[in-house]
N, CA, C and O of each residue as an XYZ file, in Angstrom:
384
protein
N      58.060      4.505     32.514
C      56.711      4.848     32.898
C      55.764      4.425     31.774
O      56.120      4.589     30.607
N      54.574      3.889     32.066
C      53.873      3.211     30.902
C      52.599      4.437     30.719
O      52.497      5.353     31.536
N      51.796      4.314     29.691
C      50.905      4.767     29.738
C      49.706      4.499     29.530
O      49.294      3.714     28.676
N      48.900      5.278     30.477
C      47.216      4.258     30.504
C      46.337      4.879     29.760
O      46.271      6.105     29.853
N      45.486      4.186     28.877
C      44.700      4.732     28.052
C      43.270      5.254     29.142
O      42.975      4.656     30.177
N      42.793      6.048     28.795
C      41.697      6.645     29.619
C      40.868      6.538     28.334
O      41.120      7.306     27.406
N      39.670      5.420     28.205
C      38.427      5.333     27.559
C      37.147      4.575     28.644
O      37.135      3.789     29.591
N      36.265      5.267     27.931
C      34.726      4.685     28.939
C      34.755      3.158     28.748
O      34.989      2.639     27.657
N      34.425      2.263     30.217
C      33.989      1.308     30.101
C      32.884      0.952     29.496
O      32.375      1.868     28.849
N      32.351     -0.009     29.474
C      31.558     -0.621     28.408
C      29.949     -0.412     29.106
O      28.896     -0.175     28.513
N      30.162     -0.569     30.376
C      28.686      0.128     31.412
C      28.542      1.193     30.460
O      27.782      1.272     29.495
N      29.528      2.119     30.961
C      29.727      3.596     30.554
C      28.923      4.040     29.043
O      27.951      4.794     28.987
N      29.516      3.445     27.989
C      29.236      3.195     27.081
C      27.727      2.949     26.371
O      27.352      3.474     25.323
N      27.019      2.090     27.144
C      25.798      1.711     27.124
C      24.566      2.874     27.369
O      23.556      3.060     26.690
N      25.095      3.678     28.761
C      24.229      4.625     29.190
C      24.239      5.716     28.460
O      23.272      6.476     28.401
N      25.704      5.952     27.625
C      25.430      6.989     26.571
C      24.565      7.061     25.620
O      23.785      7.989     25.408
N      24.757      5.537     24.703
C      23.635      5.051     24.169
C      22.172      5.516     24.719
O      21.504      6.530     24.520
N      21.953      4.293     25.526
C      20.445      4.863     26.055
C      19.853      6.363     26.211
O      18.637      6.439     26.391
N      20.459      7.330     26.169
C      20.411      8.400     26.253
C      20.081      9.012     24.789
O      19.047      9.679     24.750
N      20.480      8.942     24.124
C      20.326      9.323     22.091
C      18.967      8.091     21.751
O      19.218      6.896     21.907
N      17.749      8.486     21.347
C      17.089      8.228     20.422
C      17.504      7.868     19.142
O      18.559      8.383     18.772
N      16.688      6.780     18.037
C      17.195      6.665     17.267
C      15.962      8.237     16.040
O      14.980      8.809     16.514
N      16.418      8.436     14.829
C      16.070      9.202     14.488
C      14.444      8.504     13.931
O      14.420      7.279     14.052
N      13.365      9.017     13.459
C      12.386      8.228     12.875
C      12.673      7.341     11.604
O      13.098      7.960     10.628
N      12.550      6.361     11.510
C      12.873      5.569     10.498
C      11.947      6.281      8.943
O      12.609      6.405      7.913
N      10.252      6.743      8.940
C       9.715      7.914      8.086
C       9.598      8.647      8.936
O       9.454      8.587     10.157
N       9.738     10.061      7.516
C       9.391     11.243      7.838
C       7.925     11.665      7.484
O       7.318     12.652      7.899
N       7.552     10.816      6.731
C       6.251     11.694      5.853
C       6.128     12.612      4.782
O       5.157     13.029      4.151
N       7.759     12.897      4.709
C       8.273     14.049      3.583
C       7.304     14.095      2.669
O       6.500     14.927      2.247
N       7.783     12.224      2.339
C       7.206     12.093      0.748
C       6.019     12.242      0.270
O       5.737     12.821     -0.779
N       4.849     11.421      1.464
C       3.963     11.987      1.421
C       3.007     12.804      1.445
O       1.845     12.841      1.039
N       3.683     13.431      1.979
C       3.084     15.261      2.131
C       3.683     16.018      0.327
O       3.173     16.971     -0.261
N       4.573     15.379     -0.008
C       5.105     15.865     -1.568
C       4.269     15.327     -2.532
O       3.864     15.945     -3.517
N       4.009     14.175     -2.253
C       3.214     13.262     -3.513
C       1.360     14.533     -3.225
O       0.860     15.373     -3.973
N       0.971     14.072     -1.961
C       0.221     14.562     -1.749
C      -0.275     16.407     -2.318
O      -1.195     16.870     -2.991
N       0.899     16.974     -1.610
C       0.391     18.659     -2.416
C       0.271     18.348     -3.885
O      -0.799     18.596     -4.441
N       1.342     17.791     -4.613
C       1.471     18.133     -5.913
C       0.139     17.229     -6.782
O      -0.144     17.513     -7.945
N      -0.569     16.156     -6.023
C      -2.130     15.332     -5.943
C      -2.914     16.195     -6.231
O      -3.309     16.457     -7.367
N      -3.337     16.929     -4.830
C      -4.278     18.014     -4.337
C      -4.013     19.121     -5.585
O      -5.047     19.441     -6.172
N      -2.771     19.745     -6.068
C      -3.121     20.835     -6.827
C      -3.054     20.909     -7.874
O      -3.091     21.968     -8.502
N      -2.867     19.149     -8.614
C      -2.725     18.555     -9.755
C      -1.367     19.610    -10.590
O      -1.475     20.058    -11.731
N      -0.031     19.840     -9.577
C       0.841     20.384    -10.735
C       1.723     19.735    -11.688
O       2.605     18.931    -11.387
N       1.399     20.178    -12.985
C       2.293     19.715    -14.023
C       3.801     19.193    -13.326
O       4.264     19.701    -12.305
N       4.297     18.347    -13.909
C       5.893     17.309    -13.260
C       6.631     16.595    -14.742
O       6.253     16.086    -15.797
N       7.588     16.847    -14.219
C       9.040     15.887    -14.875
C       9.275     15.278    -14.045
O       9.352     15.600    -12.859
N       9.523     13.696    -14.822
C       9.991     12.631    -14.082
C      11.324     12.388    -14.966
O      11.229     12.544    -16.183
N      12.512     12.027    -14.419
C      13.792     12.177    -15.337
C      13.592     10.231    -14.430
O      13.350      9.774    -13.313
N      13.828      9.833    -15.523
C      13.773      8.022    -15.263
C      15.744      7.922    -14.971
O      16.647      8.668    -15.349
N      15.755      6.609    -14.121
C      17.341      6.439    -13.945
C      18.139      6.321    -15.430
O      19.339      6.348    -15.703
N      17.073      6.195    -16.166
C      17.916      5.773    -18.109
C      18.051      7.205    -18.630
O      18.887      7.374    -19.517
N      17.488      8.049    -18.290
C      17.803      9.172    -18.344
C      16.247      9.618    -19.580
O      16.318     10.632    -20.274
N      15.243      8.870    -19.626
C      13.740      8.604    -20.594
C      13.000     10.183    -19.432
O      12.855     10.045    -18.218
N      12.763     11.091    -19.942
C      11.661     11.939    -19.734
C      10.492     12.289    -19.723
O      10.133     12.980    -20.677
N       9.352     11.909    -18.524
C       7.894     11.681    -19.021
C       7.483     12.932    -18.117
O       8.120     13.141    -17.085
N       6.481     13.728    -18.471
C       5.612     14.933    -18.267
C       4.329     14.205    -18.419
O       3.906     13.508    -19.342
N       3.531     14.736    -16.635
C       2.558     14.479    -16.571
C       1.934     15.057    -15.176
O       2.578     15.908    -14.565
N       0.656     14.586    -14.663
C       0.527     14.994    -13.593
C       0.332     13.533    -12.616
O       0.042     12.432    -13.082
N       0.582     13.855    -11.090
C       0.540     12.669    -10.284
C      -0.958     12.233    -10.031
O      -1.605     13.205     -9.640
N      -1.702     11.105    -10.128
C      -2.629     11.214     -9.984
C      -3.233      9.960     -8.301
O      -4.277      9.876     -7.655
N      -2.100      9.361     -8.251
C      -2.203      8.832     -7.203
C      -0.657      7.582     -6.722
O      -0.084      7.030     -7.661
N      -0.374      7.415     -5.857
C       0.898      6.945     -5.241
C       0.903      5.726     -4.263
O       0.162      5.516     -3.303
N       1.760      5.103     -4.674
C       1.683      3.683     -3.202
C       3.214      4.041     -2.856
O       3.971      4.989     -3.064
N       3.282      2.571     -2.106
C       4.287      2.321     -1.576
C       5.478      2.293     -2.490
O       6.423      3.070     -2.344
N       5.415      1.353     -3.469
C       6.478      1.327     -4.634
C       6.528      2.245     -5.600
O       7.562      2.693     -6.096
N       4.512      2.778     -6.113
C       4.666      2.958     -7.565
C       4.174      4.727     -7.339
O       4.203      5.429     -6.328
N       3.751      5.020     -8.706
C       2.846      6.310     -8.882
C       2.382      5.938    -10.118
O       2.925      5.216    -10.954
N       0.838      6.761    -10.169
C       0.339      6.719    -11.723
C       0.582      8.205    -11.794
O       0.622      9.023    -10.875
N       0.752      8.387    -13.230
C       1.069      9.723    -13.821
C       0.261      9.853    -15.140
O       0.642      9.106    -16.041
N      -0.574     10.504    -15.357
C      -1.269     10.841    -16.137
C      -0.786     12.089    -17.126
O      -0.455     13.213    -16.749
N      -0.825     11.679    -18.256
C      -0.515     12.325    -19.338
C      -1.695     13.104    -20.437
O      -2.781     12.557    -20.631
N      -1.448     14.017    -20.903
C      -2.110     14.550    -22.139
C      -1.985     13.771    -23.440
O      -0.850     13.701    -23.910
N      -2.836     13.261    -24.000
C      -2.221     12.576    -25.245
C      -1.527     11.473    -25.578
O      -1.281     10.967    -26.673
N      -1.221     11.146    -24.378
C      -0.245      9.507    -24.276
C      -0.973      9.084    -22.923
O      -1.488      9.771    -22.041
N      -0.807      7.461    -23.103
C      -1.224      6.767    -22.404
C      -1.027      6.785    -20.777
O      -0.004      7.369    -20.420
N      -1.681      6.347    -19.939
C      -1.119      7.296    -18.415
C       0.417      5.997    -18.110
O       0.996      5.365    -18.994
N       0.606      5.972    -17.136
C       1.818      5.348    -16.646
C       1.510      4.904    -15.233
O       1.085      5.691    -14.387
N       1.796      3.273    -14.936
C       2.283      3.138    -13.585
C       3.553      3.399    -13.669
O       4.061      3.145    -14.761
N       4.591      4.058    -12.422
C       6.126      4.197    -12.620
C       6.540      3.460    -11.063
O       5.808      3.385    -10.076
N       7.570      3.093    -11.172
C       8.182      2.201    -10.022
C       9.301      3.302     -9.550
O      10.038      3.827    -10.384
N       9.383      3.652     -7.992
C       9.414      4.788     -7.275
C      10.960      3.958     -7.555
O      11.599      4.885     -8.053
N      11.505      3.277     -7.536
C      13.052      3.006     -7.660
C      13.672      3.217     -8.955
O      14.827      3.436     -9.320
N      12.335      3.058     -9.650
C      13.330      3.372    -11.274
C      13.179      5.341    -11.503
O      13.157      5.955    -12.570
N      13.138      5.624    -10.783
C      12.955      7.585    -11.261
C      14.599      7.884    -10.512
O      15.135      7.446     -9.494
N      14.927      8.601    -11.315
C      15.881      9.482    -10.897
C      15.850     10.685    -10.114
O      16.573     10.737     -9.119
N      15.027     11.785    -10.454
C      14.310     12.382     -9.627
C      13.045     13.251    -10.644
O      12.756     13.098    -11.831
N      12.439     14.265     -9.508
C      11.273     14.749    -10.076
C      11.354     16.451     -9.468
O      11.679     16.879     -8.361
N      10.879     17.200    -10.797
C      10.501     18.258    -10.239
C       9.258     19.083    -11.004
O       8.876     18.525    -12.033
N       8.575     20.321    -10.656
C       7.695     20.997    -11.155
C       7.989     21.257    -12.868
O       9.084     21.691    -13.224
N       7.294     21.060    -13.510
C       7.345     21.759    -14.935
C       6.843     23.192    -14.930
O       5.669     23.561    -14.946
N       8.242     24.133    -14.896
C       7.488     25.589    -14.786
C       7.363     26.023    -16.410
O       7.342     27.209    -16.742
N       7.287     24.974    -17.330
C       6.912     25.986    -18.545
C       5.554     25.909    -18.429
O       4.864     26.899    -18.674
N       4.776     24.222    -17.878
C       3.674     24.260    -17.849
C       2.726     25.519    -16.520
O       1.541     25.850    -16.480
N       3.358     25.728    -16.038
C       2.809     26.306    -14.912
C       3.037     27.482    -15.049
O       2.647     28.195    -14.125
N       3.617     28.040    -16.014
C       3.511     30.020    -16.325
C       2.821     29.503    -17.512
O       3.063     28.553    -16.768
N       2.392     29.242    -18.270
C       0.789     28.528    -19.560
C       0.025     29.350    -19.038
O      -0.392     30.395    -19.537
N      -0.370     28.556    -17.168
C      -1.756     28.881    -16.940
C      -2.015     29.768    -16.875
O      -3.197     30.054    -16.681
């Protein structure tokens, strides 16, 4: 006795597809992130992929880059591929 595989034909197959959306290619995340932390000018760490640490605030954002403005040192364009990641500076933000 042989045995028959039971899988969807390739019709079959297709209409499943058509059925699932693909997900949005953006979310807007980012910009709604770049944006609050814009709007309420909060102090930030940027940890660079070299592992270089710059503190500053965001002062405006494109597609690739951000400027970051500093106290005392010169401001920065930064290239959104070279950061490792970023978060709030809460020493600066219990100061105020």
């Amino acid at each position: 006795m042989t045995r028959k595989l039971i899988s969807p034909t390739l019709s079959e197959k297709k209409k499943a597809r058509e059925g699932k959306s693909k997900p949005p290619y953006e979310t807007h995340a980012e910009n709604y992130y770049y944006l609050k932390q814009m709007k309420m000018k909060t102090p930030m760490i940027i940890v660079m992929s070299d592992g270089e640490i710059i503190k500053g605030k965001i002062e405006w954002y494109d597609r690739d880059v951000i400027k970051v403005n500093r106290e005392g040192e010169p401001n920065l364009v930064i290239f959104k591929h070279a950061i490792k990641y970023m978060l709030k500076d809460e020493d600066s933000l219990v100061k105020k």
